[in-house]
N, C-alpha and C positions, 0 to 999 in steps of 0.2 A: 385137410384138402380144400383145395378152393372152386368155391361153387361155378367157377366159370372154366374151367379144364375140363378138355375130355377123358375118358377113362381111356387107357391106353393097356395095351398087352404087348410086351415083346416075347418073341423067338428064338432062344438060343438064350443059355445059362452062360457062355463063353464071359471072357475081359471085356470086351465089348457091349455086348448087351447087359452084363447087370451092369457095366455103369452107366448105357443109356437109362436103361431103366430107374437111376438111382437118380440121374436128372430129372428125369420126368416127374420122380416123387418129389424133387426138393422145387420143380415147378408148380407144382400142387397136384398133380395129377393122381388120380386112382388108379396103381398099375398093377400088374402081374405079368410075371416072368414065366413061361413054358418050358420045359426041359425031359429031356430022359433018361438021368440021373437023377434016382428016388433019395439017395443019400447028399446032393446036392440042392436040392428043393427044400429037404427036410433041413440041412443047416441054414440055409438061408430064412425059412420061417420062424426057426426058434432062436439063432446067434445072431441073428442080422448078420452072417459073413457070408462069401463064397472061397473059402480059404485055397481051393483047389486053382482058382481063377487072380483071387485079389486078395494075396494075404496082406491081413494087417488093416484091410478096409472097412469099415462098421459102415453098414448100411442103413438108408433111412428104414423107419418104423413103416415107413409106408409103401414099401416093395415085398410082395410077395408072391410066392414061386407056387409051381403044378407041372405034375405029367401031366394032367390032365387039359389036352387042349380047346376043347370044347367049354369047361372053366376058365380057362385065360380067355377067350376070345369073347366069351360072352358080355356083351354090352358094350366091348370096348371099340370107339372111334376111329382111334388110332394103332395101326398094330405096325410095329418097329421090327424089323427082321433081321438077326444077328447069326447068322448060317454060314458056314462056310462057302463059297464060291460054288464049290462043283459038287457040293452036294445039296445045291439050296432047292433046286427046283423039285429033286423026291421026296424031301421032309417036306417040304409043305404043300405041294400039289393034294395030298389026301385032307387039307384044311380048308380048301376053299370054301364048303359049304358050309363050315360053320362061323364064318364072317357073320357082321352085322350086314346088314343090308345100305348102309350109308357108310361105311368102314372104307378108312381110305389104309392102304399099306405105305409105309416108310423104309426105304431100303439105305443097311447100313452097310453095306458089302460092298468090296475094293477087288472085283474083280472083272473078267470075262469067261465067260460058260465055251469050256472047249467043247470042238465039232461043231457048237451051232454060230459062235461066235456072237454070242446076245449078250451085250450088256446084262445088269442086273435087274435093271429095273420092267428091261425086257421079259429077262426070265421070270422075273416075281409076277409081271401083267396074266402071262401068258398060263403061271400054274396054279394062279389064286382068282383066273378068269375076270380081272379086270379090268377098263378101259385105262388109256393112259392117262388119264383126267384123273382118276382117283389114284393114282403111284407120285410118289414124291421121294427121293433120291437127298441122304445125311452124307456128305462129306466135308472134311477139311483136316487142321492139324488140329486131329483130335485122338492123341496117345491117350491109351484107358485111365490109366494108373494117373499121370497126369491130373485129369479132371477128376476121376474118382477121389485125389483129393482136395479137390475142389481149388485146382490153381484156377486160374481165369484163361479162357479160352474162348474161341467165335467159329462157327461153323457156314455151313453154307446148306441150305433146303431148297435146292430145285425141283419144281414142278411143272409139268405145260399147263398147268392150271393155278395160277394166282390164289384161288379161294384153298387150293390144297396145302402149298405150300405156305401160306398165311397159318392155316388150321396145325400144321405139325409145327410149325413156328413157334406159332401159342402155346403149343404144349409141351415146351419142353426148353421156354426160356426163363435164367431164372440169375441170380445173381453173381454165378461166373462162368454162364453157359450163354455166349449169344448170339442165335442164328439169325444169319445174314439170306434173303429168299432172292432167287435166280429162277428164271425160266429157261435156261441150257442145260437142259437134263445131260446132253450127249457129254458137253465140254466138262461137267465137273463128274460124271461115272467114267468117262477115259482115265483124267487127270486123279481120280484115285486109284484105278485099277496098275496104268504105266508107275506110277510112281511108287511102287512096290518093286517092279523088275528094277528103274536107275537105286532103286536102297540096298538092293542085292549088288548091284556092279559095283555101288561106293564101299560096301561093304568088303567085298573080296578086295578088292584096291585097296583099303586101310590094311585089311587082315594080312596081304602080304608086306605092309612098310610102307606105301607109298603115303605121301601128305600132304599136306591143305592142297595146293595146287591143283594134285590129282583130282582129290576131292572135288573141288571149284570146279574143273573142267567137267566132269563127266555132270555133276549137277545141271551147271549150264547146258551142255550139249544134250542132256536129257529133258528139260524144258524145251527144247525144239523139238525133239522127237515127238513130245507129248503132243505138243502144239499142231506138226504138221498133220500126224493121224487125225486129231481134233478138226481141223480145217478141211480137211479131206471128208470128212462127214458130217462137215455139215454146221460145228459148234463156231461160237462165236471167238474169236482171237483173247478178248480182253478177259476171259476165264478162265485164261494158263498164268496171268500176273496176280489173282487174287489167290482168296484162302484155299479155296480148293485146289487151285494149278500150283504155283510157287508155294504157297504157304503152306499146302501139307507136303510138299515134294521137300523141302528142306528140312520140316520138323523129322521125317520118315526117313532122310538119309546122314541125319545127323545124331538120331538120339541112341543110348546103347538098348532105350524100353522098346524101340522098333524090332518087332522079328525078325523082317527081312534084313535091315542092315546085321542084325545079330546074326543071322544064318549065312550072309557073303561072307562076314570076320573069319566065322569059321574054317572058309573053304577058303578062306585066303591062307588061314592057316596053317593045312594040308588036312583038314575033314574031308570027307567022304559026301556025297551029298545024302545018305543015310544016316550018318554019322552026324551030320551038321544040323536036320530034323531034329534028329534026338538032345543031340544037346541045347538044340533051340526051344523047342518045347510051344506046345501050341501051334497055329497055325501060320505059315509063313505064307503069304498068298500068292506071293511075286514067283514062287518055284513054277507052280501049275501054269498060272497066269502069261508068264514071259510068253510060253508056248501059243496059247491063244491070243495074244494079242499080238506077235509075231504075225501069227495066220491072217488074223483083220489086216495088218498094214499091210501084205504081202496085194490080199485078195482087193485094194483101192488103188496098188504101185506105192504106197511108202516104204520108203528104204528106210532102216531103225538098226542101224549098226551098233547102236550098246546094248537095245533088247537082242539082237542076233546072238553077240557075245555072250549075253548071259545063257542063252539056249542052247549056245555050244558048249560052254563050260558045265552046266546043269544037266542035261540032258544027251550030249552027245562025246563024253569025255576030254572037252578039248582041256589041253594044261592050262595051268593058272600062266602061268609065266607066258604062255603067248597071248595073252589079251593086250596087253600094250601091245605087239606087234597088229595085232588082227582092228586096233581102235586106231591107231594114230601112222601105220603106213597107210594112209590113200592120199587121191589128188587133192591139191591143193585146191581152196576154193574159194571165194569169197562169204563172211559171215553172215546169217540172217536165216530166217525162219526160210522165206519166200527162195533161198537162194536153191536149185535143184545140184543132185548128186547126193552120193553119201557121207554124214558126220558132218 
């Protein structure tokens, strides 16, 4: 370990979090993983695997797992939060008190929290009690499996605090992990949570036949969606053309390791969207998510006709087969972010 890394804890045993966490040891860092899964802890400390999450992955010597969350959190700087979306804020609102006292949180979650419509980084301030200065927000095209074996990749660490997003920077940069630091918290936690619902739409659009074209289009025409929500509150434009906007929005609706695109294929199919869960396995985020980030655009006036579609197809039984009609009959318009109307 190297004597200049913080000790770091992540949250959540899931894809995601042990391979943040396997970064952060191959950064040098001192980590431990927190879980509720005593037979998933226990592999992870004696096999270096999490076979349930990551088979086939051999983890560094220097990642090690606990129920025990008061043991993970202790001493640790940095603590990395791999939780699903809409159950993040009751797993670890009962943690706050045992932070360190200079402990900043890192949030790795690609969603929106329905009803309240809070961002994550929102929700993580608000259950681990604190200021937006110490939250600092991991996204980009960062597929688990991918880096877990240690292809090369680059992320994105926004914080409204430079000395934050420096500090998670540091710890968890390393020889094919390299985060890139942003002050638009808002524009890169949109741009991971939206680009879950367009990996769902691409998804079902392959799953029933359609091809590149389709593909292309809805990608593109979902980078605008992303973009106008993002502008609408606030983020900065030039954050939907880097890694976090486009460059996880294409790794996400193109690879078959994305769940969400795995769970549109299905229902393109003819899965069931219970059906489509199961055989996708893990968590798809864009399912819940669509819903609530639907609500956000609604409640600013943006109009998001690919995420509507997916809501309807997902949630509200509409057929696969009329999504081309429901996407591509409206008025004709001129292209661009800035142009108003729908699509």
């Amino acid at each position: 370990m190297s004597a200049d890394r913080p000790r770091a804890a992540v949250l959540g045993t899931g894809a995601w979090g042990t391979t943040f966490a396997a970064v952060l040891a191959d950064a040098g860092c001192p980590v431990t993983l927190w879980g509720i899964a005593d037979e998933v802890c226990e592999e992870i400390n004696t096999a270096h695997r999490n076979t349930a999450y990551l088979p086939g992955v051999v983890l560094p010597d220097g990642v090690r797992a606990t129920t025990d969350a008061a043991a993970a959190l202790a001493g640790a700087k940095v603590v990395a939060i791999a939780i699903p979306a809409q159950v993040a804020r009751s797993a670890i609102a009962p943690l706050a008190d045992l932070l360190e006292p200079d402990a900043v949180a890192a949030s790795l979650i690609k969603g929106v929290e329905l009803t309240s419509h809070r961002r994550m980084s929102e929700v993580i301030g608000e259950a681990l009690r604190l200021p937006e200065e110490r939250v600092a927000v991991v996204s980009g095209p960062n597929l688990a499996r991918e880096i877990a074996e240690h292809q090369p990749t680059a992320t994105v660490v926004a914080s409204r605090s430079a000395a934050t997003a420096d500090l998670v920077a540091h710890a968890c940069a390393n020889s094919y992990f390299r985060p890139y630091t942003n002050s638009d918290v808002v524009g890169v936690e949109l741009s991971g949570a939206v680009k879950n619902v367009i990996a769902v739409a691409v998804g079902i659009a392959q799953g029933t036949g359609y091809g590149t074209n389709t593909t292309a289009t809805v990608i593109t025409r979902g980078l605008v969606e992303m973009t106008r929500l993002g502008l609408a509150l606030g983020a900065d434009a030039q954050t939907f053309a880097g890694l976090a906007g486009m460059g996880d929005l294409v790794a996400t609706c193109v690879s078959p390791l994305s769940r969400n695109h795995t769970l549109g294929m299905h229902m393109g199919q003819g899965k069931t969207l219970d059906e489509a869960i199961a055989a996708t396995g893990g968590t798809a985020e864009g399912v819940k998510t669509s819903a609530s980030v639907l609500e956000l655009a609604r409640s600013v006036g943006v109009e998001m006709p690919i995420t509507e579609a997916v809501v309807q197809v997902l949630h509200h039984g509409l057929p696969i087969d009329r999504l081309p009609e429901l996407l591509l009959n409206r008025p004709r318009k001129a292209e661009g972010v800035q142009a108003t109307g729908p699509f």
